[in-house]
N, C-alpha and C positions, 0 to 999 in steps of 0.2 A: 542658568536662569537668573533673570536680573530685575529688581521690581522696580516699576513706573509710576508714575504719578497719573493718573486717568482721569480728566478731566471732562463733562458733562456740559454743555452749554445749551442755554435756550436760545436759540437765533431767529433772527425772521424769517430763513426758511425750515426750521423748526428746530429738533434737539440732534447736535454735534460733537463728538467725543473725540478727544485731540488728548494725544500723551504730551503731559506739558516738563521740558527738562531740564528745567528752571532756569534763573536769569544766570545763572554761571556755567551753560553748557555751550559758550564757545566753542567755536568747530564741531558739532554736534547737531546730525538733522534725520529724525525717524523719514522714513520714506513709506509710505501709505498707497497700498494695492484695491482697488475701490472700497475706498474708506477704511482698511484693518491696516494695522502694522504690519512689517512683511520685514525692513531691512532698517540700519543704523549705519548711518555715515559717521564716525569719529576719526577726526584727524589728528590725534593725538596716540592712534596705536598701531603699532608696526606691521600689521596685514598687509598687503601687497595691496588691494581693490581701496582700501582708504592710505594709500600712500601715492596710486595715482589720482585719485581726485585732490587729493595735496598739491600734488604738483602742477596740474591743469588749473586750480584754480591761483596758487605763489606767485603763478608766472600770466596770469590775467588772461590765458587764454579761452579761459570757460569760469561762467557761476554754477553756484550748484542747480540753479535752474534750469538753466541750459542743459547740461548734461543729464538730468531726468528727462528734459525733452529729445532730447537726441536716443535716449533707451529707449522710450516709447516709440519712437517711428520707428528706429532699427529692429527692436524686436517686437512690437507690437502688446508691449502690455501697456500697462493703464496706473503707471506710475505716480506718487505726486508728492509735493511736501504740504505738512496742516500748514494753513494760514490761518493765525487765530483772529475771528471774529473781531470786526470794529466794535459791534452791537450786541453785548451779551451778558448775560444772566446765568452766574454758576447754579448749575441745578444738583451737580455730587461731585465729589472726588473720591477715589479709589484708590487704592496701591496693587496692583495689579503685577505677578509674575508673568513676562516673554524671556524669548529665546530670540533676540532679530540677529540675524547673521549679516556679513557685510552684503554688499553688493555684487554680484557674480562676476569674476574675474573677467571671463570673455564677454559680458555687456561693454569693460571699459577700456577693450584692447583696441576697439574699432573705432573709437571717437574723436 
């Protein structure tokens, strides 16, 4: 378990909680299953599932945008990465303990 920063936003379409992992998390992107945390992209550790999105992204052939979109049509979930509000209002922070595991191996064998 690993704890998060949980941040709380008022938006104009209402209140939005985004794990924020700060300005030094380079290579670093929670992946978000209708709206919870679910998975952690870091390219920085030697797992196989964040050592190909290393490489697909080194070599310019995909962003990590892309490749959430390509797992949503191929298997049908409802992937996404937080985009934090233009327009917002912290309403709490949190430290919150998760468990996000990487990305399922055979989502990034087929992309």
């Amino acid at each position: 378990m690993t704890r998060y920063l949980l941040v709380s936003f008022y938006t104009l379409t209402g209140i939005r909680k985004v794990i924020d992992l700060g300005d030094f998390s380079y290579g670093e992107w929670v992946i978000y299953e209708d709206k919870s945390p679910v998975y952690l992209v870091n390219l920085h550790t030697e797992n196989e599932p964040d050592m190909i999105i290393n490489s697909l992204l080194n070599k310019g052939i995909e962003t990590i945008e892309s490749i959430v979109s390509k797992i949503n049509i191929k298997q049908g979930t409802n992937l996404s990465l937080a985009n934090m509000p233009v327009i917002r209002l912290i309403k709490s922070e949190e430290q919150v303990e998760l468990d996000l595991p990487p990305l399922p191996i055979d989502w990034l064998k087929n992309i």
